[in-house]
C-alpha positions as a Markdown table, in Angstrom:
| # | Residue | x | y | z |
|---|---|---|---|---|
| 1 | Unk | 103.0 | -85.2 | -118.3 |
| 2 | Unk | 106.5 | -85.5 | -117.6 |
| 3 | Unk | 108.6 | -88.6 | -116.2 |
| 4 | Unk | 110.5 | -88.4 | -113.0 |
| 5 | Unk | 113.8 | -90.1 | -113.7 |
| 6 | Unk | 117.0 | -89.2 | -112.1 |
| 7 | Unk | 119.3 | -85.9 | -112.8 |
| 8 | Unk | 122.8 | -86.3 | -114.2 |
| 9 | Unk | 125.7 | -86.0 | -111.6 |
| 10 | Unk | 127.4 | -83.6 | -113.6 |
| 11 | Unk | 125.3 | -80.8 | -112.5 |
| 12 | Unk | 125.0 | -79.1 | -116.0 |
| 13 | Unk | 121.4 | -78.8 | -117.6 |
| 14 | Unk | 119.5 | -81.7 | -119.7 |
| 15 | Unk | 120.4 | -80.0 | -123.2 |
| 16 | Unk | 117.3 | -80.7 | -125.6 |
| 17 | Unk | 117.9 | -80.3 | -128.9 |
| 18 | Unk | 115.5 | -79.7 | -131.8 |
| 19 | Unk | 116.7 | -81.3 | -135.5 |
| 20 | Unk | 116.0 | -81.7 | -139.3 |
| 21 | Unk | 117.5 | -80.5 | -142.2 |
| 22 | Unk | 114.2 | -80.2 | -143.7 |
| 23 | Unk | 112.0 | -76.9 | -143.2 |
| 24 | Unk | 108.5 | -76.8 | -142.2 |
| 25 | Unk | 108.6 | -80.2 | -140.4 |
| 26 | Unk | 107.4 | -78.4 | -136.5 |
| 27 | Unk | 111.0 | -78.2 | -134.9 |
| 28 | Unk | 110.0 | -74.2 | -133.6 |
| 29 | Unk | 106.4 | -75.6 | -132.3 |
| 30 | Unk | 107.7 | -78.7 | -130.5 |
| 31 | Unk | 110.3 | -76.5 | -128.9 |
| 32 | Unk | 108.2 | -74.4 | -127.4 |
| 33 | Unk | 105.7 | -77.0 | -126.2 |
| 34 | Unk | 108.9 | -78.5 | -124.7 |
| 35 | Unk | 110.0 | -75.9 | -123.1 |
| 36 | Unk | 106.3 | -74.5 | -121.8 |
| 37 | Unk | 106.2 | -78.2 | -120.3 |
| 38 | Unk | 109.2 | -78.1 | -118.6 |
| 39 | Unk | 108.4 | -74.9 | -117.1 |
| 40 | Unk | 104.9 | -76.2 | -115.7 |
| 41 | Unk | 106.8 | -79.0 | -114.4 |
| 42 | Unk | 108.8 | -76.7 | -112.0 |
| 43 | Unk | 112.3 | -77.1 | -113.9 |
| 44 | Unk | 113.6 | -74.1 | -114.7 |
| 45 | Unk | 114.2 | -73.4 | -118.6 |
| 46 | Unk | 116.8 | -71.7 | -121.0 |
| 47 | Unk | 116.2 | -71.6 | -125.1 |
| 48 | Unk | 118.2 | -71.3 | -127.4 |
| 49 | Unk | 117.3 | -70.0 | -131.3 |
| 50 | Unk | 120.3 | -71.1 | -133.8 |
| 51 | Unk | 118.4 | -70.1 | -136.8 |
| 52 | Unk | 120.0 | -66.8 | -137.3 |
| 53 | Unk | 117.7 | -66.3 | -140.1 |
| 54 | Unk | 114.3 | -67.0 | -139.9 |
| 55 | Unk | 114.3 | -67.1 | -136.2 |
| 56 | Unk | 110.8 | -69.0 | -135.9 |
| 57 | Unk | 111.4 | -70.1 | -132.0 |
| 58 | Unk | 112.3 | -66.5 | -131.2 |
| 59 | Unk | 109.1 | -65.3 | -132.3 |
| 60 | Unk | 107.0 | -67.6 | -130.9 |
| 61 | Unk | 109.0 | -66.8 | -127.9 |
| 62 | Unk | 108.3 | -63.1 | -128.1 |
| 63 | Unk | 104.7 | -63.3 | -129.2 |
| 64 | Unk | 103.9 | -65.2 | -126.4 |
| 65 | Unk | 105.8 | -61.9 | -124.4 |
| 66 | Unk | 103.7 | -59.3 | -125.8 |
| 67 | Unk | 100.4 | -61.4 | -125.2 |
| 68 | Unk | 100.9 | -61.8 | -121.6 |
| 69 | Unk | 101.6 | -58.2 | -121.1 |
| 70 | Unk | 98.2 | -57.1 | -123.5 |
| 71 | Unk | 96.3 | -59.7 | -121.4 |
| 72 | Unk | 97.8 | -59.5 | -117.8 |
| 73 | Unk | 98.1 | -63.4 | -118.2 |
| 74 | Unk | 100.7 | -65.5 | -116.1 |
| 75 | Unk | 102.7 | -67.4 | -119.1 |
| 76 | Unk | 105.5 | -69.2 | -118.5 |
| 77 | Unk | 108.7 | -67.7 | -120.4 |
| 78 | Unk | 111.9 | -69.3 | -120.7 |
| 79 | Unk | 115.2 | -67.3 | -120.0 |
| 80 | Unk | 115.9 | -66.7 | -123.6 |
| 81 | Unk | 118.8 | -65.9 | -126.4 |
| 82 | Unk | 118.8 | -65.8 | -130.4 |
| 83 | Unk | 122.1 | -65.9 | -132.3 |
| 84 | Unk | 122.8 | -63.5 | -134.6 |
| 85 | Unk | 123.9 | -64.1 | -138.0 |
| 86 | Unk | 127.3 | -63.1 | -138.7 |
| 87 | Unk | 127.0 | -60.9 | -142.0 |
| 88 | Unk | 130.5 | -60.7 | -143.3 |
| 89 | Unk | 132.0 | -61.1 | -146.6 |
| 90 | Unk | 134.1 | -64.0 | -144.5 |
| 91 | Unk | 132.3 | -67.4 | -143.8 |
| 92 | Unk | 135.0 | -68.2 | -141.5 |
| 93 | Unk | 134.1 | -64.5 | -139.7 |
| 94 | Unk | 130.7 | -65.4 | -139.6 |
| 95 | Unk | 131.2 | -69.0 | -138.3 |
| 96 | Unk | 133.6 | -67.4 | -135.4 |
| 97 | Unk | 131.1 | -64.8 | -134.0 |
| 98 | Unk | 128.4 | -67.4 | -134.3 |
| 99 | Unk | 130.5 | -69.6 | -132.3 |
| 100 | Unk | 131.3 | -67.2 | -130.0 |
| 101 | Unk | 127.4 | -66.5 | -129.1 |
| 102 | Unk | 126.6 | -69.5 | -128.7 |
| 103 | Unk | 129.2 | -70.7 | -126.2 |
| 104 | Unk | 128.6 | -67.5 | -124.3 |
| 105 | Unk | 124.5 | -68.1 | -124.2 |
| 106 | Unk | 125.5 | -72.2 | -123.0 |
| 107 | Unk | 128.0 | -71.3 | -120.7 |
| 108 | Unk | 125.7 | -68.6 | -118.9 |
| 109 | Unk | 122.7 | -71.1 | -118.1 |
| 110 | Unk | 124.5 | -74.3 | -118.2 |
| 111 | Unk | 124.8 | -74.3 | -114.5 |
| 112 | Unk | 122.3 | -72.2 | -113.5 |
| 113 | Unk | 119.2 | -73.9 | -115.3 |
| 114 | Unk | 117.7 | -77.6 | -115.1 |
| 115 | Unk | 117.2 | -77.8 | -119.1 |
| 116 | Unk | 118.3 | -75.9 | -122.1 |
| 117 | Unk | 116.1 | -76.4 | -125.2 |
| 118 | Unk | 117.8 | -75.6 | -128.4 |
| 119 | Unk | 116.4 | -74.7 | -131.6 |
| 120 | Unk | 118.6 | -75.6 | -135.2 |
| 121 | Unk | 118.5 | -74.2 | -138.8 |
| 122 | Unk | 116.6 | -76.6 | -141.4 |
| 123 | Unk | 120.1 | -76.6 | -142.9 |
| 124 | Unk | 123.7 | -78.3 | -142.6 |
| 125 | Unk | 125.5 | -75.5 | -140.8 |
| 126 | Unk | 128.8 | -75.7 | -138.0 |
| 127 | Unk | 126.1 | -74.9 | -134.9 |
| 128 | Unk | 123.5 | -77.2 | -136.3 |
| 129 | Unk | 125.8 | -80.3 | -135.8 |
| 130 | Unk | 127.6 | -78.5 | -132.5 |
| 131 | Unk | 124.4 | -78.6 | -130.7 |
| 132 | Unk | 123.2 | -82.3 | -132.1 |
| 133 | Unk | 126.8 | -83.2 | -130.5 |
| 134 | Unk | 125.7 | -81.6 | -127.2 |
| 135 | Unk | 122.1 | -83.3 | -127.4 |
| 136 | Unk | 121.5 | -85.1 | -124.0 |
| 137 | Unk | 117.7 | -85.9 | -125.9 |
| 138 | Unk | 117.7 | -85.2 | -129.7 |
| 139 | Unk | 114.3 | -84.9 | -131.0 |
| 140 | Unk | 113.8 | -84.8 | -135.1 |
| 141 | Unk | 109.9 | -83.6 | -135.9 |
| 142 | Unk | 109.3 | -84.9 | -139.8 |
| 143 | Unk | 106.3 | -84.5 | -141.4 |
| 144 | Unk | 104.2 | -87.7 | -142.2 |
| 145 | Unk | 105.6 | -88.7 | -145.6 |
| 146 | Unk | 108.2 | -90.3 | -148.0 |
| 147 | Unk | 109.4 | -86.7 | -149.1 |
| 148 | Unk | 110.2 | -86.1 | -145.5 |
| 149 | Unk | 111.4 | -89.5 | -145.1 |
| 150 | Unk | 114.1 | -89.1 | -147.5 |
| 151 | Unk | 116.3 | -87.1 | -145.3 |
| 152 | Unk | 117.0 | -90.2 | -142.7 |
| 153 | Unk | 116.6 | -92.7 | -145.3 |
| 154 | Unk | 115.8 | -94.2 | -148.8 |
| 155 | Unk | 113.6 | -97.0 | -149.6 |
| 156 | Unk | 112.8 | -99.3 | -152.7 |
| 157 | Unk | 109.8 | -97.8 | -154.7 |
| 158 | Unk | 108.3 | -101.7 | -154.9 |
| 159 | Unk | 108.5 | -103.2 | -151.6 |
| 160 | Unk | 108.7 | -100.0 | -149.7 |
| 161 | Unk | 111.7 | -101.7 | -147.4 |
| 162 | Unk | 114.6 | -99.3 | -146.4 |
| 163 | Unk | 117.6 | -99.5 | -148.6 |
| 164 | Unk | 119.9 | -96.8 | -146.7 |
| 165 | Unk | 120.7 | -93.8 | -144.5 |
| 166 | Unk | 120.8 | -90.4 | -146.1 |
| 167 | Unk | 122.2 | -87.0 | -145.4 |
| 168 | Unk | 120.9 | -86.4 | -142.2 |
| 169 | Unk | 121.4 | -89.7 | -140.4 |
| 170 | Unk | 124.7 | -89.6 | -141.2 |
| 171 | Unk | 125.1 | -86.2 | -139.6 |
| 172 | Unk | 123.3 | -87.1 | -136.6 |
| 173 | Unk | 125.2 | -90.6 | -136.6 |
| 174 | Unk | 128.8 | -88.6 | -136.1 |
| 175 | Unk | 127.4 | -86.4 | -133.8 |
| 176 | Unk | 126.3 | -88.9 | -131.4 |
| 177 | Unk | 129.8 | -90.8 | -132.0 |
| 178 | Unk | 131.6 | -87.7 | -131.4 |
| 179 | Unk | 129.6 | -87.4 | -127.8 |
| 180 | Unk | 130.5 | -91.0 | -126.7 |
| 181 | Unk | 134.2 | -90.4 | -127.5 |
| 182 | Unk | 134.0 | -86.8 | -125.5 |
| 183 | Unk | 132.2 | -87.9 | -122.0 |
| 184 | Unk | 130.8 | -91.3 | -122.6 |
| 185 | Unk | 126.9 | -90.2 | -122.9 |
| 186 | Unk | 124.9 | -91.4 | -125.5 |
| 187 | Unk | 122.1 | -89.2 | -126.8 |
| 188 | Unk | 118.1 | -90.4 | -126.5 |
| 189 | Unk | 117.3 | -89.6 | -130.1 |
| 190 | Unk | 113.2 | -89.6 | -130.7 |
| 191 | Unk | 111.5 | -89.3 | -134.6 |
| 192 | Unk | 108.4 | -87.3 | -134.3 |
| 193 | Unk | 106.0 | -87.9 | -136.7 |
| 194 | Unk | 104.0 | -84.9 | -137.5 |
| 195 | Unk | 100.8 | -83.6 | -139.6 |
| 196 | Unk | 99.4 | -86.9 | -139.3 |
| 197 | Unk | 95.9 | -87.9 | -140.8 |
| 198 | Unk | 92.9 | -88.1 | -138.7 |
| 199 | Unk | 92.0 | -90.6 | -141.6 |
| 200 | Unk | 94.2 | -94.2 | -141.7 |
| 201 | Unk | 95.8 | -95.1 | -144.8 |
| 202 | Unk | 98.1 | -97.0 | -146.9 |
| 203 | Unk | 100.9 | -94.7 | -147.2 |
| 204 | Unk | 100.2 | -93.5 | -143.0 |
| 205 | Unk | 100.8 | -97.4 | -142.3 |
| 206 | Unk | 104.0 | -97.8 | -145.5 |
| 207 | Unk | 105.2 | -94.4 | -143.4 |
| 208 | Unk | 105.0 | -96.2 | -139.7 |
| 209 | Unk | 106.9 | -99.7 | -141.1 |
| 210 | Unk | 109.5 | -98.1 | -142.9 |
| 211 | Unk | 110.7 | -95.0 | -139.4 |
| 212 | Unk | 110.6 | -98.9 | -137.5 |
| 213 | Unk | 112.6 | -100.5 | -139.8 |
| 214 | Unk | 115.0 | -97.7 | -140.3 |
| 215 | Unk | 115.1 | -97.5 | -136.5 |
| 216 | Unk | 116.7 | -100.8 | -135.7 |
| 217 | Unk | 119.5 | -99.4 | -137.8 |
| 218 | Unk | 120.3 | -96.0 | -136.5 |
| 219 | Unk | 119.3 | -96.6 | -132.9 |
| 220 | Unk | 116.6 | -93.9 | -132.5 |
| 221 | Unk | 112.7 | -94.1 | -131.0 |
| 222 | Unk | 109.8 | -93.4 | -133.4 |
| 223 | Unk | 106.4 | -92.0 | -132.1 |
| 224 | Unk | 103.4 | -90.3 | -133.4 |
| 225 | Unk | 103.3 | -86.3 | -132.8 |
| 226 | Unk | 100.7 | -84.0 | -133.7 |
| 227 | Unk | 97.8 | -84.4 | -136.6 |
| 228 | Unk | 97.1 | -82.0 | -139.1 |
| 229 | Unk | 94.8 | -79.1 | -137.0 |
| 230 | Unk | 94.5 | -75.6 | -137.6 |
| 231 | Unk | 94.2 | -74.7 | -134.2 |
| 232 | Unk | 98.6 | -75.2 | -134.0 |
| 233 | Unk | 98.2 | -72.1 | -136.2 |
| 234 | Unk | 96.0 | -70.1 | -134.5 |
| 235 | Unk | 97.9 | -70.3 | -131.5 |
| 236 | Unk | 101.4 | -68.8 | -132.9 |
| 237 | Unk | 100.4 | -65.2 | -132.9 |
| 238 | Unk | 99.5 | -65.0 | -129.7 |
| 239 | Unk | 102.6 | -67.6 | -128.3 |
| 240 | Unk | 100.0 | -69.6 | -126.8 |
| 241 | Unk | 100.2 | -73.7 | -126.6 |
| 242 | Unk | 97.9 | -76.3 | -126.0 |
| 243 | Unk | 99.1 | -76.8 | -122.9 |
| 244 | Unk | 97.8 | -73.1 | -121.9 |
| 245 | Unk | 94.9 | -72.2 | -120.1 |
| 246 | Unk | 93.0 | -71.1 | -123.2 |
| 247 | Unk | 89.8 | -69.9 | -121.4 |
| 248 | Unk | 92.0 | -67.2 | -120.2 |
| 249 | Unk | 94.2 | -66.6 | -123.0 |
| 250 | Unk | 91.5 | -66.8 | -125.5 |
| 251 | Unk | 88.5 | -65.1 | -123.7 |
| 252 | Unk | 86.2 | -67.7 | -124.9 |
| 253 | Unk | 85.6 | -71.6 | -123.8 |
| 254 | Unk | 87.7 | -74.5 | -125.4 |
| 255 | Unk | 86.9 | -75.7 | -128.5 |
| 256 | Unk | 86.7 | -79.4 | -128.9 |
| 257 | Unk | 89.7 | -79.2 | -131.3 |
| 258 | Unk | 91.7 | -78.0 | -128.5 |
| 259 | Unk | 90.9 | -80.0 | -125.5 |
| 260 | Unk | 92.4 | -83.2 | -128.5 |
| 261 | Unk | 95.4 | -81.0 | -129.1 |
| 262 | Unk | 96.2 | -80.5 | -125.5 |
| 263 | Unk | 95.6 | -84.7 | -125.1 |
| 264 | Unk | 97.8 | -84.6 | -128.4 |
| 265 | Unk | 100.7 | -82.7 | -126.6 |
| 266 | Unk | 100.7 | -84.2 | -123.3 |
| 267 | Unk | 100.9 | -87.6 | -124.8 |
| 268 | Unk | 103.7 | -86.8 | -127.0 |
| 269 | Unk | 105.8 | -85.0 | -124.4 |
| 270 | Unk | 104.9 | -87.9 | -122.6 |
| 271 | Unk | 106.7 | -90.4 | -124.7 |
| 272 | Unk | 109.9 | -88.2 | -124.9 |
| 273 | Unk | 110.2 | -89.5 | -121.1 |
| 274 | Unk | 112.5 | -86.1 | -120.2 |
| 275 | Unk | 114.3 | -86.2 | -116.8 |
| 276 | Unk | 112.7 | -84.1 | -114.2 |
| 277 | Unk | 113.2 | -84.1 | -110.6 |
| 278 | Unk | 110.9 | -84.1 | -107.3 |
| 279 | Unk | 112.8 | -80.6 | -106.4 |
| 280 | Unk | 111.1 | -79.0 | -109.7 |
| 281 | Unk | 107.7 | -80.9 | -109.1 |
| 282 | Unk | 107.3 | -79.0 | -105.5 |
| 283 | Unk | 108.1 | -76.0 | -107.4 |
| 284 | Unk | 105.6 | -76.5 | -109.7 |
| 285 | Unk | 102.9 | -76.9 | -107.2 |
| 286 | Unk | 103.9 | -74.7 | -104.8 |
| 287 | Unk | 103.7 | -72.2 | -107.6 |
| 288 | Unk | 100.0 | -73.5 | -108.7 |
| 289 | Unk | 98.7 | -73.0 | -105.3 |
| 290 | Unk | 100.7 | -69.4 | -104.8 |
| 291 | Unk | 98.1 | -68.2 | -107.6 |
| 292 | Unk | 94.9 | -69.9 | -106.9 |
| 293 | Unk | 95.3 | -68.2 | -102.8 |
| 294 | Unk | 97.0 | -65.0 | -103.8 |
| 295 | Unk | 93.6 | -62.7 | -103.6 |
| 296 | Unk | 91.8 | -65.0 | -101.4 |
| 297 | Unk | 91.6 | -63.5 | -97.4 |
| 298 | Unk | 93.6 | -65.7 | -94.9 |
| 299 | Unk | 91.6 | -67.9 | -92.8 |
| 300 | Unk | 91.9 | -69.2 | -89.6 |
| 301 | Unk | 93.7 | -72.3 | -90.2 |
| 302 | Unk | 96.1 | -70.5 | -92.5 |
| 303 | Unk | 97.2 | -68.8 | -90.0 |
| 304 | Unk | 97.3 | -71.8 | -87.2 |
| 305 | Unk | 98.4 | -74.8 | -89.6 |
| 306 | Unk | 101.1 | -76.0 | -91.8 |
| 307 | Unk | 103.5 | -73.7 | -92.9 |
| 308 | Unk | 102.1 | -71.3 | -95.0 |
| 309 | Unk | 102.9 | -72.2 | -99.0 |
| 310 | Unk | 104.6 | -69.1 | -100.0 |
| 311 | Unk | 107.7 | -69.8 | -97.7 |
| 312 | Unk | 108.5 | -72.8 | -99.6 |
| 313 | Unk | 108.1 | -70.7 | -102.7 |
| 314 | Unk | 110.5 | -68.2 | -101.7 |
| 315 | Unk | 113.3 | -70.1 | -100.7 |
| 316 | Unk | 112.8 | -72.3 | -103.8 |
| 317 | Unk | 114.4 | -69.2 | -105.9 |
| 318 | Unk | 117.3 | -69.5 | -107.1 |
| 319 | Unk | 119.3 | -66.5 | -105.8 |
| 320 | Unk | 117.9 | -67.1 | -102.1 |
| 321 | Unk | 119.8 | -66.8 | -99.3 |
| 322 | Unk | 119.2 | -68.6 | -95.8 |
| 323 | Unk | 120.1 | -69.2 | -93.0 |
| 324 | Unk | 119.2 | -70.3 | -89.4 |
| 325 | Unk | 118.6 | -67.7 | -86.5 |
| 326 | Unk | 118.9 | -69.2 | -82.8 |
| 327 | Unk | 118.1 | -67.6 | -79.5 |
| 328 | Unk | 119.9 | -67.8 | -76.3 |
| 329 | Unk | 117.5 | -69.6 | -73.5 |
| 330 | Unk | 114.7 | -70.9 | -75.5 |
| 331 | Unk | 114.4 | -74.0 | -78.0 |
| 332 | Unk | 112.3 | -71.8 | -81.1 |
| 333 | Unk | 114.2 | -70.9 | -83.6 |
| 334 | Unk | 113.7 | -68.5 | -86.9 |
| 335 | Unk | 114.2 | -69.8 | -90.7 |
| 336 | Unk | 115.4 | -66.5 | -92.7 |
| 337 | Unk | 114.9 | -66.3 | -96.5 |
| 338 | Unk | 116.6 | -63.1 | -98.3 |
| 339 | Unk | 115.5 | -62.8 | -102.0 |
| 340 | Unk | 115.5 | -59.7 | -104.1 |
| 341 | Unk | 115.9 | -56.7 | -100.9 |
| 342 | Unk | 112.9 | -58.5 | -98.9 |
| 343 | Unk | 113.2 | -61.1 | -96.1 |
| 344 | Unk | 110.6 | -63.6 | -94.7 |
| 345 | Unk | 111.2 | -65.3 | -91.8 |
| 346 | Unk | 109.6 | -68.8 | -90.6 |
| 347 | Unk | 108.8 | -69.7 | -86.9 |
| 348 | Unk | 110.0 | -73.2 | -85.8 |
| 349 | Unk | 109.5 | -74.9 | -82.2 |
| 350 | Unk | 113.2 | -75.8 | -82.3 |
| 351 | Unk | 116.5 | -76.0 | -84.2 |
| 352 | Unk | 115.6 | -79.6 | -85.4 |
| 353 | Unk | 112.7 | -78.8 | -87.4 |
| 354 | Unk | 114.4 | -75.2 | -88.5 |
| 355 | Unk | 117.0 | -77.7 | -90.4 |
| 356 | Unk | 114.3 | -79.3 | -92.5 |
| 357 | Unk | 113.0 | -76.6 | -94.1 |
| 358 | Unk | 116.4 | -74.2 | -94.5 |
| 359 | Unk | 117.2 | -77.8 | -96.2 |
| 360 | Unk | 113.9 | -78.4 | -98.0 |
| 361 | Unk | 115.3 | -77.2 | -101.3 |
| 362 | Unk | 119.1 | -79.0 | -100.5 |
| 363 | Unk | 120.2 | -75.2 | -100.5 |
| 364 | Unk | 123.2 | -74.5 | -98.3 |
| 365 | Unk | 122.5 | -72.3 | -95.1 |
| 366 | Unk | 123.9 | -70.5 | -92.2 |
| 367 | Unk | 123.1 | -70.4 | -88.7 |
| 368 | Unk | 123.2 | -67.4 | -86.7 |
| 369 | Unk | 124.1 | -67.7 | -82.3 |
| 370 | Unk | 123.9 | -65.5 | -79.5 |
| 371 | Unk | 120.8 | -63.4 | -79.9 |
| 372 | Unk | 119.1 | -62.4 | -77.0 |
| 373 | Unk | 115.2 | -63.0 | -76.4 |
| 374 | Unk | 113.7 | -59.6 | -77.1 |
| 375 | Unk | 111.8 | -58.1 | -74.3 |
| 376 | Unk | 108.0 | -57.1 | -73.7 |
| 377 | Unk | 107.1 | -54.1 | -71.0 |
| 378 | Unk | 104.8 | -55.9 | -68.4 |
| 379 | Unk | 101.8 | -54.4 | -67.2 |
| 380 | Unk | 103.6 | -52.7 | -64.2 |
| 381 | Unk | 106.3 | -51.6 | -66.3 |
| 382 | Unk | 109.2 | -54.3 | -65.5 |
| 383 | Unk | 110.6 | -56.1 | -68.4 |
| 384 | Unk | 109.8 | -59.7 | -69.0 |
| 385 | Unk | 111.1 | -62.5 | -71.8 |
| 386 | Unk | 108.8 | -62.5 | -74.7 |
| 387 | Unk | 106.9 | -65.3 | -75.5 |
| 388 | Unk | 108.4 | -66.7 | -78.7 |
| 389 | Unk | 105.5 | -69.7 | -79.4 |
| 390 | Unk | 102.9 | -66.7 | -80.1 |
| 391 | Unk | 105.1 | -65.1 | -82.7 |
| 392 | Unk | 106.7 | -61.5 | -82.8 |
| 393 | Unk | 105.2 | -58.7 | -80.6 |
| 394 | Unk | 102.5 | -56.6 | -82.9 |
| 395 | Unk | 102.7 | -59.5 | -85.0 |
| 396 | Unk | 98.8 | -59.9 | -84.4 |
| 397 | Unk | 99.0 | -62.5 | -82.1 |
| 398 | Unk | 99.2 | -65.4 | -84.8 |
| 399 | Unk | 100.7 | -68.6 | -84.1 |
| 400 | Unk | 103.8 | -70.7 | -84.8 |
| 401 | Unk | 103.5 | -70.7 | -88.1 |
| 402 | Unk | 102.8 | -67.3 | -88.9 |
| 403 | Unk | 105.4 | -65.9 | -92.2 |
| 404 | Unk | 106.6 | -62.3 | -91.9 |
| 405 | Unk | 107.8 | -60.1 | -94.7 |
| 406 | Unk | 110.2 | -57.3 | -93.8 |
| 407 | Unk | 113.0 | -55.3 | -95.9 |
| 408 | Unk | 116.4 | -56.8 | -95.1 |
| 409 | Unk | 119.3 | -54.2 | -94.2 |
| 410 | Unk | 119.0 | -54.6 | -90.1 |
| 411 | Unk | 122.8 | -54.5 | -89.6 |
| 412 | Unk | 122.8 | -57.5 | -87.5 |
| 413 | Unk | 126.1 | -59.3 | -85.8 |
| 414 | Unk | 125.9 | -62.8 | -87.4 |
| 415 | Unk | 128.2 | -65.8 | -86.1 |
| 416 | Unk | 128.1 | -68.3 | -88.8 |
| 417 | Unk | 128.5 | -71.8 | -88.0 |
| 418 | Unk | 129.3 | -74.7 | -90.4 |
């Protein structure tokens, strides 16, 4: 759905930002389905509503809340923030609190998140060109027509051949200049069209020539987005997407109309050709196969084989801690993931595969020395080492492999090594 191209070096998120000074064009919708796509992907995802006002995106965002807890349904939700409208007498009041939001909400998740998706104001206003000068991608939904048209260019009413740039190019023009001056980047700017007829025609094809044409001038990518379908409306009470499982969220099987919408989406989101990495992918499936084996009963060669999924799940979070726990006398060693007051602890034959996985997610780690090798009673009583290959006394006699959940708190001496 997504393509895998490589992250910035920076470190900050991939800022997405959704444009158009016209209303009504899909800018809430598409940043949704962006963001819902990102966060099936594995990446881990911030919004951002700037339309103080009508706050479309923070509904959406909020309906799709309150459906997943009146269905028990696993949606993916973004970390989430909606700028409130200043409401002095004082534009220059308003402007400054407005400002201040917003580079508190950016600042927060910046570093902490893989993308932020940003939603603007159908209106010329100081955040709406703020964020379009932070765009890493700048996407611009417009509805399939000349009157929508008119707000990147104008054309001759004979020939139909672009005669000039209006308004909105122009603002998206100095935005992208004043991010080249600032760090050098230069934004991916992609015209979406949207409402498109199922039915070709003269002014669908005058349309297509003329977003080309105007192209070649200002430098952007134009591809088709979503047709004209009521089933885009349906979906908004409930914060649902095409990309959904909509067997579950609806209670009833797919309509034809939205298995085409869901080929609709994936294609469009396709073609936007955002920058996710392998590190979010494993994520994603990790997380997949989490729910499809979380009420099944463990079977033999759960137990026995690879290590089990949920380990790589945990220490995929992004507040885990790990480290490394080695034993004096004996090669096996203990990978230990605290997250959220609960530890789980993974069994390796020796310190050179415990490296690999406290690496897998290129977390940092520590390595705790010096314990001991607890020991078993025998059966006449003495005490004897215990055998570390068959897993923790009690702990059912499972294998290598077997994953142990336990609260953390154990005052233990730790000597951390570099």
């Amino acid at each position: 759905m997504l393509v895998q191209t490589s992250q910035g070096q920076s470190g900050s998120a991939h800022v997405v930002v959704l444009g158009n000074e016209k209303g009504g064009s899909g800018k809430s919708t598409t940043a949704l389905l962006v963001a819902v796509a990102l966060l099936k992907a594995g990446q881990r995802v911030a919004t951002i509503d700037l339309d103080c006002r009508q706050q479309s995106f923070t509904h959406y965002i909020n309906n799709r809340k309150a459906w997943a807890r009146r269905t028990g349904l696993d949606l993916e939700l973004p970390v989430h923030r909606c700028i409130k409208l200043g409401e002095t007498m004082q534009i220059l009041d308003n402007e400054s609190s407005e400002l201040v939001q917003f580079v508190d909400a950016v600042s927060t998740v910046e570093r902490a998140f893989d993308f932020i998706v940003i939603d603007t104001p159908g209106s010329d206003t100081y955040l709406m060109r703020l964020a379009h000068a932070m765009a890493d991608t700048l996407v611009t939904p417009i509805n399939d027509s000349f009157l929508d048209f008119d707000v990147l260019g104008t054309v001759d009413p004979a020939t139909y051949s672009v005669t000039g740039e209006s308004h909105y190019a122009e603002v998206v023009r100095d935005a992208r200049r004043k991010r080249r001056q600032l760090d050098g980047a230069s934004s991916d700017w992609i015209v979406v069209r949207n409402r498109l007829s199922m039915v070709e025609s003269r002014n669908k094809q005058l349309v297509a020539d003329s977003l080309n044409e105007l192209s070649l001038r200002l430098g952007f990518r134009s591809i088709d987005g979503f047709t004209q379908r009521e089933v885009y409306r349906e979906f908004y009470p409930r914060g649902l997407t095409a990309l959904d499982d909509l067997d579950e969220a609806l209670g009833a099987h797919q309509r034809r109309e939205h298995v085409m919408a869901r080929e609709e989406v994936t294609r469009l989101l396709r073609q936007l050709k955002l920058p996710i990495d392998e590190r979010g992918r494993r994520r994603a499936a990790n997380r997949a196969e989490w729910f499809n084996q979380v009420n099944k009963p463990l079977e033999v060669h759960d137990i026995f084989g690879a290590p089990q999924i949920g380990f790589q799940t945990i220490i995929a979070e992004r507040d885990a801690e790990v480290w490394v726990r080695r034993y004096n006398g004996v090669p096996e060693c203990d990978v230990i993931v605290a997250v959220r007051g609960q530890e789980m602890s993974l069994r390796c034959r020796d310190y050179s595969e415990a490296v690999k996985w406290a690496g897998i997610e290129c977390k940092s780690y520590k390595v705790d020395g010096g314990f001991n090798v607890e020991r078993a009673a025998t059966a006449d009583g003495r005490r004897g080492h215990r055998d570390l290959s068959r897993g923790y006394a009690g702990d059912r006699g499972m294998g290598s492999t077997f994953v142990t959940t336990q609260p953390c708190g154990m005052n233990q001496q730790r000597a951390y090594a570099s």
